[in-house]
C-alpha positions in Angstrom: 0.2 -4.2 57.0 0.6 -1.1 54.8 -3.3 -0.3 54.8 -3.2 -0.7 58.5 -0.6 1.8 58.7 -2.2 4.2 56.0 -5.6 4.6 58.0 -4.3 4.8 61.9 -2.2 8.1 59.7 -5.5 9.0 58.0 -7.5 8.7 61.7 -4.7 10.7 63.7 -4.4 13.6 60.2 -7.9 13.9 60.7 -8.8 13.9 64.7 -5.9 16.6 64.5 -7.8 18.8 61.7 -11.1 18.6 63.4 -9.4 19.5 67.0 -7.6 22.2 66.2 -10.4 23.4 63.9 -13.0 23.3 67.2 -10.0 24.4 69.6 -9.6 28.1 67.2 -13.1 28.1 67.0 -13.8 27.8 70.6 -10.8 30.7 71.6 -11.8 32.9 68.9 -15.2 33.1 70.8 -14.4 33.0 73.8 -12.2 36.3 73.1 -14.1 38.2 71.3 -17.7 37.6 72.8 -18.8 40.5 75.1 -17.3 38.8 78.1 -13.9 39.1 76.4 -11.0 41.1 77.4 -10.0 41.1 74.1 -11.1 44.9 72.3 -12.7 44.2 68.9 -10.3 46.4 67.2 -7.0 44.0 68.4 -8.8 41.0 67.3 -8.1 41.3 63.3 -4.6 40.0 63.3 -5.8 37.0 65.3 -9.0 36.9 63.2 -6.9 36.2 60.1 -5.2 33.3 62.0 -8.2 31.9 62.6 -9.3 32.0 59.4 -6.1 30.5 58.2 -6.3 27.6 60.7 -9.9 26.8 59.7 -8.2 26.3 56.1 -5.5 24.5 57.1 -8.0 22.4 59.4 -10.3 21.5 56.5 -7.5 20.5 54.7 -5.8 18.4 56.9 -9.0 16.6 57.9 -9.8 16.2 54.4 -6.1 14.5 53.8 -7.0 12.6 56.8 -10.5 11.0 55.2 -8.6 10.2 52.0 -6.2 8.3 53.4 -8.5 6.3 55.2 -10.8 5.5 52.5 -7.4 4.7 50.3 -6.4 2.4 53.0 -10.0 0.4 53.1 -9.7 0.5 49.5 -6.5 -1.6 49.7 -7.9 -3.8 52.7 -11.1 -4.8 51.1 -9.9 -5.1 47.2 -11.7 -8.1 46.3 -14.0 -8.5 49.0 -18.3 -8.4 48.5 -19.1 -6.5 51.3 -20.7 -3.1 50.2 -18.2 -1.1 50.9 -15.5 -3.1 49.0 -17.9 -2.0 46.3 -18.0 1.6 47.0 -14.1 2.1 47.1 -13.6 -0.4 44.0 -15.6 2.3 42.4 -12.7 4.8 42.5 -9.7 2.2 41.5 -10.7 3.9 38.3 -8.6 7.9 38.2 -11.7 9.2 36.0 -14.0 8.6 39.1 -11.9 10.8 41.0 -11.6 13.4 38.7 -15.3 13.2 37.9 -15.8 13.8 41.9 -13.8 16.9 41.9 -15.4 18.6 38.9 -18.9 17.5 40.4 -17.8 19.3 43.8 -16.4 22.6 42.5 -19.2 22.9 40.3 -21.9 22.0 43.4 -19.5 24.1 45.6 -20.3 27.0 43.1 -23.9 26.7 42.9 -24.4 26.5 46.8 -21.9 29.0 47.0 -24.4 31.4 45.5 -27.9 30.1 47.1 -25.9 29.7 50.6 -24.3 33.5 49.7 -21.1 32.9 50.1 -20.8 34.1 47.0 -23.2 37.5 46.4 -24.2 38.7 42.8 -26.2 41.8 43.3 -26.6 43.6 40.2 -29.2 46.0 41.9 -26.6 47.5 44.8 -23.6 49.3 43.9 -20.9 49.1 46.2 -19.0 51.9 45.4 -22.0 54.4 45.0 -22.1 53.1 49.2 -19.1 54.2 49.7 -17.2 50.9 49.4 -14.3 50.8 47.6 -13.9 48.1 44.4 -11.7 45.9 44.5 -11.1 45.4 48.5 -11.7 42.9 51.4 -13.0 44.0 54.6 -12.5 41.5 58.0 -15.5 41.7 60.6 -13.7 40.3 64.0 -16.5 40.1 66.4 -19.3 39.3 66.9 -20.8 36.2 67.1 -21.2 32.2 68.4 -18.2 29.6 67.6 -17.7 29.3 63.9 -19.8 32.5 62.6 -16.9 34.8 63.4 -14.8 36.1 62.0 -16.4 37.1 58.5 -14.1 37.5 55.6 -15.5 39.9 53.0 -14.0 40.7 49.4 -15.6 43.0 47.1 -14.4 41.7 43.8 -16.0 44.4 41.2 -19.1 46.9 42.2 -21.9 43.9 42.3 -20.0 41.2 43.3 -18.6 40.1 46.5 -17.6 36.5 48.4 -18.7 36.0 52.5 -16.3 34.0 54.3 -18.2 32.5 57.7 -16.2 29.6 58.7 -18.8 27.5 59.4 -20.9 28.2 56.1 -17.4 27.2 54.1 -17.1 24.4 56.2 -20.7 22.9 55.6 -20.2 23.8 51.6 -17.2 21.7 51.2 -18.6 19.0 53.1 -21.9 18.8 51.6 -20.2 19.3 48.2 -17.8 16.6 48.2 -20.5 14.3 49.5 -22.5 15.8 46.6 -19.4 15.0 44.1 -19.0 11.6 45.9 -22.3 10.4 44.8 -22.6 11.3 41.5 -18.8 9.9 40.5 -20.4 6.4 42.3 -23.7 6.7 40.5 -21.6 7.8 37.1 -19.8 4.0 37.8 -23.6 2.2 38.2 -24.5 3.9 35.4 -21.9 2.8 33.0 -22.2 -0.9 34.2 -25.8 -1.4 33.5 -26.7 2.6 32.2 -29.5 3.1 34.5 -29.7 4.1 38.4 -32.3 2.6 40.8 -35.0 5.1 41.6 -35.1 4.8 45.1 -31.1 5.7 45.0 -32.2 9.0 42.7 -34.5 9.8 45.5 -32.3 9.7 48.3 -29.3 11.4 46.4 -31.2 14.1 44.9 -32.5 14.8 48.5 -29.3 15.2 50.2 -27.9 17.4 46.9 -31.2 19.3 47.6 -31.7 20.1 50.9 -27.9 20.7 51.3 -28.2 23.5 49.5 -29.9 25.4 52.3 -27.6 24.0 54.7 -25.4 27.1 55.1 -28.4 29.5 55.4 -31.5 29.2 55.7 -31.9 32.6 54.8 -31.3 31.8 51.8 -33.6 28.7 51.3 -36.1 31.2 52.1 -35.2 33.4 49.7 -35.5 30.8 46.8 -39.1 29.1 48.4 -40.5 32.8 47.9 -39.0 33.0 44.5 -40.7 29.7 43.3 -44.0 30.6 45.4 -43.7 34.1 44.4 -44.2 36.1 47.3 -41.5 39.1 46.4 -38.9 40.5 48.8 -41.1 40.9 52.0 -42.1 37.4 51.6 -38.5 36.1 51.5 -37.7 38.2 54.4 -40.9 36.2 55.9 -39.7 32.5 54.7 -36.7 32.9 56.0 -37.8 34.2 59.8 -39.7 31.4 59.8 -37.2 28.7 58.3 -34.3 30.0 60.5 -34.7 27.6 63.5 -34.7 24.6 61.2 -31.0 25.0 59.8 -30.4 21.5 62.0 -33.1 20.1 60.3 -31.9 20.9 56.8 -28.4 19.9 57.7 -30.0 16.5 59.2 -31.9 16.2 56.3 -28.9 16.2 54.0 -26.1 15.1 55.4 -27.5 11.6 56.2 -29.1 11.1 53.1 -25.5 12.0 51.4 -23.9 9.7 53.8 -26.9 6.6 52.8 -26.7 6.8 49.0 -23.6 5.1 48.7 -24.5 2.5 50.6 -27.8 1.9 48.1 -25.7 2.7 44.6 -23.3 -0.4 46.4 -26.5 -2.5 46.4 -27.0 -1.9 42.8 -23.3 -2.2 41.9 -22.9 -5.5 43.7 -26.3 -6.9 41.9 -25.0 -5.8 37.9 -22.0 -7.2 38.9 -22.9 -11.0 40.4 -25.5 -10.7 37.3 -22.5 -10.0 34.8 -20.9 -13.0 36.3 -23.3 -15.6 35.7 
C-alpha cells in the first residue's frame, strides 16, 4: 500500500531528524562544558556545524511529520474516525497555505516576546562598540541545546538570538499554533462559528506558548500589564524561571488537544449537513 510506504519513510525521515538533532546537541556539550578538552576559542567552526545540523534536523523531522500525516490522510479518506476528520481538513491547498501564513506570522510575534528577535530602540549598538551590520557566534557555555548562540546585529537597535533550543520550541509551538487555526478556519466555514470550549483550549496553548522559549520574557510582559517597571520584570522573571516546563506543559498539550475537539465539531456539522 502506497500510504503504508509513505509513513514507515515519514517515521524513519523523522527518528533520523530528531537523533541526529539530540546526538549534535549532546557532543556539542559535552565538548565545550568545563570538563571539555575542547578550548572555547576552537569550538566556532564546529559551533556553526552545529547550528547547521540543528537546521537541517528541524527540517528533516519536519518532512518526516508531513509525510506521515499525508500518508494517514490517504489511509483514512473517507473514514469517521476523528482524525479522518482532521486530515480531510487539509485535502483543501488553501488550508495549507492558511497554516503557513498563520505560523510565520505566530513565529514572528513569539519571535519578539521569546527574544529571538530584539528591538531595543533605547540601546545603541554601535555607541557600545558593536559594529552594525555583523553577527557574532558565542561557542560555550552552557547545557545541551542553549549553546551555541548565534547573534546578528541587523541595524543599531535591532538584533536576532539564535539558541537552538528557543528556535526549536518557536517552530514547534508555531506550526501547532498555524495548525489550529487553518482547522478552526475549516469549522468555521462549515457552520461559521467555533465551539467555546475549543476557543479556550486553543487560545491557551497559542498563549502560554508564547513564554515557552523564555520565561524571562513572560516576565517581562506580566510586569508590563501589572505595571511594575524594569525592576519588577527583572523580579517576574526570577521568579517564573523554574516554571519554563510548566509553560511548555501547558501549551504544548493543549496545542496537541484542540484538534482533536475542532474534529468533534467538524464531524457533528457534517453528519448534521447530511440529514
Amino acid at each position: 500500500m502506497a500510504w503504508k510506504a509513505g509513513r514507515e519513510s515519514g517515521f524513519r525521515t523523522l527518528f533520523v531528524g530528531a537523533f541526529s538533532l539530540a546526538i549534535a546537541f549532546i557532543i556539542y556539550s559535552s565538548l565545550s562544558g568545563t570538563s571539555g578538552t575542547v578550548q572555547p576559542q576552537d569550538l566556532t567552526g564546529m559551533a556553526y556545524a552545529t547550528l547547521a545540523i540543528t537546521a537541517a534536523s528541524m527540517a528533516a523531522a519536519t518532512y518526516g511529520a508531513y509525510r506521515i500525516f499525508r500518508a494517514e490522510q490517504a489511509r483514512l479518506a473517507g473514514g469517521s474516525s476523528l482524525m479522518s476528520f482532521v486530515t480531510g481538513a487539509f485535502s483543501d491547498k488553501r488550508y495549507w497555505k492558511m497554516m503557513a501564513v498563520s505560523a510565520i506570522g505566530y513565529g514572528i510575534f513569539f519571535g519578539f516576546l521569546s527574544q529571538i528577535l530584539v528591538l531595543r530602540p533605547d540601546v545603541s549598538f554601535s555607541e557600545q562598540g558593536i559594529a552594525v551590520p555583523s553577527a557574532e557566534m558565542i561557542p560555550c557555555c552552557g547545557a545541551p541545546g542553549y549553546m551555541p548562540m548565534f547573534t546578528v546585529y541587523f541595524t543599531d537597535h535591532f538584533l536576532l538570538l539564535v539558541i537552538p533550543v528557543n528556535v526549536i520550541l518557536a517552530a514547534v509551538v508555531s506550526m501547532m499554533v498555524g495548525f489550529n487555526i487553518a482547522l478552526s478556519a475549516y469549522a468555521y466555514r462549515l457552520r461559521k462559528t467555533v465551539q467555546t470550549n475549543m476557543s479556550i483550549v486553543g487560545g491557551l496553548g497559542a498563549t502560554t506558548g508564547l513564554f515557552v522559549g523564555c520565561p524571562t520574557c513572560a516576565g517581562s510582559l506580566l510586569s508590563a500589564v501589572l505595571g511594575f517597571g524594569v525592576i519588577g520584570a527583572g523580579a517576574s522573571a526570577s521568579a517564573l524561571a523554574p516554571f519554563q516546563t510548566l509553560f511548555i506543559a501547558a501549551s504544548l498539550p493543549a496545542l496537541a488537544v484542540a484538534p482533536l475537539l475542532l474534529a468533534r465539531s467538524i464531524r457533528s456539522i457534517s453528519r448534521c449537513s447530511v440529514k
